[in-house]
C-alpha positions in Angstrom: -26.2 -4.4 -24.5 -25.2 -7.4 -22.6 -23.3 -9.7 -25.1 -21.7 -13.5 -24.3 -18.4 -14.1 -26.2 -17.4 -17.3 -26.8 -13.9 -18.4 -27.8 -12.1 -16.8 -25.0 -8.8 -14.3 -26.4 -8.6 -16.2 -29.9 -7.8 -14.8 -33.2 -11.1 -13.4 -33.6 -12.8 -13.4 -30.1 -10.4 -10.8 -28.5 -10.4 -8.2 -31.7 -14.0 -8.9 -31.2 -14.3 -8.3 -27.7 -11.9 -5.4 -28.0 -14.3 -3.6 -30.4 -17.4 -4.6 -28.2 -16.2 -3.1 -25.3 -14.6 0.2 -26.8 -18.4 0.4 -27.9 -19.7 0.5 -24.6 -21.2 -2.8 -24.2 -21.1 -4.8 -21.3 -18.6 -7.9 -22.2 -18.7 -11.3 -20.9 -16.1 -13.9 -22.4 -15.8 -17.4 -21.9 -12.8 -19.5 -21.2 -11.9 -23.1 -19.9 -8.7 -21.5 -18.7 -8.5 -19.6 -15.6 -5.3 -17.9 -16.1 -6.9 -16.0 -19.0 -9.3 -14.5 -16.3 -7.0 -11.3 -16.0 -6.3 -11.0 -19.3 -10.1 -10.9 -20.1 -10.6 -8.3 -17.2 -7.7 -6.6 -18.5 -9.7 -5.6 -21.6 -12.7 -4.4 -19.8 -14.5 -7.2 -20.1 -16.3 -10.2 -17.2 -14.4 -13.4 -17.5 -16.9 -16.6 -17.0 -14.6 -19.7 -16.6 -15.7 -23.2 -17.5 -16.3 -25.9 -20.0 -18.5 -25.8 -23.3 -19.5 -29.3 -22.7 -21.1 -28.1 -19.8 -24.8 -27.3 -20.5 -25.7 -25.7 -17.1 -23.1 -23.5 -16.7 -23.8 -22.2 -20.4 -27.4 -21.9 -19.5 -26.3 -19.4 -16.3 -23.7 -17.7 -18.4 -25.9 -17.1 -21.1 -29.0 -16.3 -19.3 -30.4 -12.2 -19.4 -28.0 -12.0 -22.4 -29.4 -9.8 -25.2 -26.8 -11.4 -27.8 -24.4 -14.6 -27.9 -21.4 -15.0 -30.1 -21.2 -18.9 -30.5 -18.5 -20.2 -31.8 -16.4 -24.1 -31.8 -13.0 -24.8 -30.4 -11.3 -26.7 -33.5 -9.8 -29.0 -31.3 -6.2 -31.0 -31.8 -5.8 -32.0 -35.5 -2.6 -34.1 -33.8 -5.3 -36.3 -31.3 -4.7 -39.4 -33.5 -8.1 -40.4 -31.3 -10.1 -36.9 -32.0 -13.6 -37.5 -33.6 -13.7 -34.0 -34.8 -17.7 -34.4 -36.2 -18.4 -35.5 -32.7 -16.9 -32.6 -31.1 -19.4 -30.0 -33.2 -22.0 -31.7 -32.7 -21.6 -32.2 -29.2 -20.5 -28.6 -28.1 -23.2 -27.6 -30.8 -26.2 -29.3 -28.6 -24.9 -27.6 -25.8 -25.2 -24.1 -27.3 -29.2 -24.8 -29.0 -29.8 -26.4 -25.7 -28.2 -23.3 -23.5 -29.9 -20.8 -25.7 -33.2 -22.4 -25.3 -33.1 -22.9 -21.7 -31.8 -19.1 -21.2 -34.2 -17.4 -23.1 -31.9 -16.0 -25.2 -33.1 -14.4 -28.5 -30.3 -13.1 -31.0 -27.4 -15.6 -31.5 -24.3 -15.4 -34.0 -23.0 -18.3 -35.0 -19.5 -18.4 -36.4 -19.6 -21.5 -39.1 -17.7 -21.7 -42.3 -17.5 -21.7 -46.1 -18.7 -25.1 -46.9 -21.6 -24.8 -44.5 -24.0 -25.1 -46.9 -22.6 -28.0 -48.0 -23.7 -31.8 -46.9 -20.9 -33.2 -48.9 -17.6 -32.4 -51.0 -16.5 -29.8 -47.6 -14.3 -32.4 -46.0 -14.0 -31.5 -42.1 -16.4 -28.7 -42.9 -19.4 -30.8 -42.8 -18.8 -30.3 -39.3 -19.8 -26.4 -39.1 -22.5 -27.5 -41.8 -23.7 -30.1 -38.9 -23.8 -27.1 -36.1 -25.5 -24.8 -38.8 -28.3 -27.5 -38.8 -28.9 -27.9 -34.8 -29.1 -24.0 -34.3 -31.7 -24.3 -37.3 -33.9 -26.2 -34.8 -33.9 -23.8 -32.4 -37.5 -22.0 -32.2 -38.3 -19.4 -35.2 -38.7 -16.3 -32.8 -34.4 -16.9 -32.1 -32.6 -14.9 -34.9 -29.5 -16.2 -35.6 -26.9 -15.0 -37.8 -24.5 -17.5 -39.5 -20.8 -16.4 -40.1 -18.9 -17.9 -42.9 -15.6 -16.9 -43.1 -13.3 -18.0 -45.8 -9.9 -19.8 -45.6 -7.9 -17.7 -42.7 -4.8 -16.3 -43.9 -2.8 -17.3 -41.0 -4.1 -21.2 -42.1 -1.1 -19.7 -44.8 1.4 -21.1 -42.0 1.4 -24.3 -42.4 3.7 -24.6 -45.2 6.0 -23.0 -43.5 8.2 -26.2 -43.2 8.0 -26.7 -47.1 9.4 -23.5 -47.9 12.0 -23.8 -45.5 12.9 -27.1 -46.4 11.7 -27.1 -50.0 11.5 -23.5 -51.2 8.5 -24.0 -52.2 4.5 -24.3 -51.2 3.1 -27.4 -52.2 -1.1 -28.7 -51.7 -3.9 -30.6 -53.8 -5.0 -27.1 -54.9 -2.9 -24.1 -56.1 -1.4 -22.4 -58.9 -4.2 -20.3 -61.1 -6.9 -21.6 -58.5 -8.5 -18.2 -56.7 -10.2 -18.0 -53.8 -11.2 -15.7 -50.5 -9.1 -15.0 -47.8 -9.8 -13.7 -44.5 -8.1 -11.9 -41.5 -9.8 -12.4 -38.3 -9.5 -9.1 -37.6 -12.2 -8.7 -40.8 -13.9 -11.5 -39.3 -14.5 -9.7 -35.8 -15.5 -6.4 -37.5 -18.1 -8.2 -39.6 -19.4 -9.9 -35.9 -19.5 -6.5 -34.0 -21.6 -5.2 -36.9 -24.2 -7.9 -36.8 -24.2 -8.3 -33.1 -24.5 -4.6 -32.9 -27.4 -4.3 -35.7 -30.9 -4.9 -35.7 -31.5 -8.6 -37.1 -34.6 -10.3 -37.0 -35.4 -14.2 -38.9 -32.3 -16.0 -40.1 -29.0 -14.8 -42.2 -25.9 -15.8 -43.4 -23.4 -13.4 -44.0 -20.1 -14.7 -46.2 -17.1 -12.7 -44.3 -13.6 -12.4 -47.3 -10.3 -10.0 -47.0 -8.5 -10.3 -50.6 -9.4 -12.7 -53.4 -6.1 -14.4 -54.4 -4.7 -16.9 -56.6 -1.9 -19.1 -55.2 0.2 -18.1 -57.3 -0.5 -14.3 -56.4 -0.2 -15.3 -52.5 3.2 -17.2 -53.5 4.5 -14.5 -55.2 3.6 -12.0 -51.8 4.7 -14.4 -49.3 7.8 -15.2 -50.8 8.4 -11.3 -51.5 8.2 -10.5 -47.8 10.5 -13.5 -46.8 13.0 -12.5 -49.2 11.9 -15.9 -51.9 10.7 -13.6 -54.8 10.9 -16.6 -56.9 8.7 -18.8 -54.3 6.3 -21.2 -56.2 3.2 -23.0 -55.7 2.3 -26.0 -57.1 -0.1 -28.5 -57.3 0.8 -32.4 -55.6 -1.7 -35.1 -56.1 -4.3 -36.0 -53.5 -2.6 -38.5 -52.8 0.3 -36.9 -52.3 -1.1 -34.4 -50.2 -2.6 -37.0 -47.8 1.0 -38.8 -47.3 2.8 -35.2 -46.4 -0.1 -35.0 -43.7 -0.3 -38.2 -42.3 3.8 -37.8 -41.6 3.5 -34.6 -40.3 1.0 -36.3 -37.8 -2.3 -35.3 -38.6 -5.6 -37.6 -37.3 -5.7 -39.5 -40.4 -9.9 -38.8 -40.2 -8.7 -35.1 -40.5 -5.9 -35.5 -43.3 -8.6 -37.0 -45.4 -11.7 -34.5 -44.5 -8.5 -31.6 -45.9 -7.5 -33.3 -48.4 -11.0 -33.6 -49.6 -11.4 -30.2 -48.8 -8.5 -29.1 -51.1 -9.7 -30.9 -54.1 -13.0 -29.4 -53.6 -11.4 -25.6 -54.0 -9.7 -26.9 -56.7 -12.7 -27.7 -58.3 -14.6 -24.8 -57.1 -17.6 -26.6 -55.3 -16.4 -25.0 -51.8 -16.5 -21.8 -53.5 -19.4 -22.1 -55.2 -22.0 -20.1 -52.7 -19.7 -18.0 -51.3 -19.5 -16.6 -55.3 -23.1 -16.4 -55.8 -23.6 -14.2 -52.0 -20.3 -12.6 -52.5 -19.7 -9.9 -49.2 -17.9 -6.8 -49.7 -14.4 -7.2 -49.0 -12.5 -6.2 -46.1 -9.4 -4.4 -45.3 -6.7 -6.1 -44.2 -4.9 -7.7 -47.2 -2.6 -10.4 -47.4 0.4 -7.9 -47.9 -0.7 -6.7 -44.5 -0.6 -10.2 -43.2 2.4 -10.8 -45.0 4.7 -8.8 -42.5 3.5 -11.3 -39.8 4.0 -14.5 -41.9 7.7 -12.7 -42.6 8.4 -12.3 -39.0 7.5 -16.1 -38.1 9.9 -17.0 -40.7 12.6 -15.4 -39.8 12.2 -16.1 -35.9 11.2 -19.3 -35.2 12.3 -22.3 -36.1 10.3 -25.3 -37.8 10.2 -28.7 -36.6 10.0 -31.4 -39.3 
């Protein structure tokens, strides 16, 4: 098949297009960046280099594609001026308007837990947003919604509170479980629908492990040497403060913070329980070497 891979040689888009090409299938990945070009050609695949905001060249990447793996740059959490809601939907248009314009009909989308949700998902309303332009798109395109749960290596930003603290601190934690995901789990789950036969519309929850915090505390502070390493619970308020000093788009520190409270609760994880995938292999002791290394190596700016 002739697939379009979005995302460039990210966390999931290179395991992905790895996995793809070791299949046999003919690879193209995009990328803003044209030093990744021989990188991308490196793995076997074609490297098409230009902008998502850039509807025509989309439309001729994308055209006599049999499938395309969408997916949405995050962005810079630190771009005191980033509009985050208007970057999805913006790059989101692009995509329904490329895949209508190329003819293109089998699509996977990579959204989010919280997609379902038009409220209480913080910043996630965003890939709930996107989830609702691709629904536009003409019945006879099947698309196949992704939602991943919270990424394990998500896990490294409280890095500077263990190093300064000794401790991990959020609006949710404790006895609170919920999903984790590698993205290598993620881009086997994406091979396999890209791969299948799909027709209509599907969402597909993608998971790893199912923790608590105090479990993933207890792991992560094993593998760093902290076997006593804690996590506890700081007020929303709290939580928004330690953000907005770190930096944070104060939009975005509110849209997590909100997010937080709504694990805490369980809203956010309240579909992903009710369509719950089988689980994939790479656990969080797996993930916990890497976490370990990045600890011990490199130092954390405060």
């Amino acid at each position: 098949m002739k697939i379009i891979v979005t995302g460039s040689l990210g966390h999931i888009s290179k395991p992905l297009t790895q996995e793809l090409v070791q299949k046999g299938h003919s690879v193209t990945v995009i990328s803003s960046n044209p030093e990744r070009k021989k990188d991308i050609e490196t793995l076997g695949a074609s490297a098409a280099i230009g902008a998502l905001e850039d509807v025509a060249f989309l439309t001729s990447v994308f055209t006599g594609a049999d499938v395309v793996y969408c997916m949405i740059p995050p962005g810079n959490y630190l771009d005191q001026d980033f509009d985050i809601v208007a970057h999805y939907n913006k790059i989101g248009n692009n995509y329904a308007q490329a895949i209508l314009h190329s003819g293109v009909k089998r699509v996977v989308h990579l959204s989010s837990i919280g997609g379902n949700m038009d409220k209480d998902n913080g910043q996630l309303i965003s890939h709930h947003h996107v989830e609702n332009i691709l629904k536009e798109l003409p019945a006879d395109v099947a698309i196949t919604t992704m939602r991943p749960t919270a990424f394990y290596y998500n896990l490294y930003g409280f890095l500077p509170s263990i190093k300064t603290q000794g401790i991990i601190a959020a609006n949710y934690g404790e006895d609170d479980k919920g999903p984790w995901v590698s993205p290598v789990d993620i881009a086997t789950a994406v091979a396999e629908e890209i791969t299948g036969t799909f027709d209509g519309r599907k969402i597909r929850y993608v998971a790893s492990e199912e923790l608590s915090c105090n479990e993933i505390a207890i792991i992560l502070g094993t593998a760093i040497g902290m076997p006593d390493l804690k996590w506890h619970i700081i007020s929303d308020e709290q939580m928004l403060d330690g953000l907005k000093t770190a930096g944070l788009n104060p939009a975005i520190a509110e849209g997590l913070v909100e997010m937080n409270a709504n694990v805490h609760n369980g809203k956010l994880l309240e579909d992903y329980y009710r369509n719950k995938p089988t689980l994939g292999k790479v656990k969080l002791s797996d993930f916990a070497k890497e976490f370990a290394a990045v600890f011990n190596s490199k130092p954390t700016n405060n």
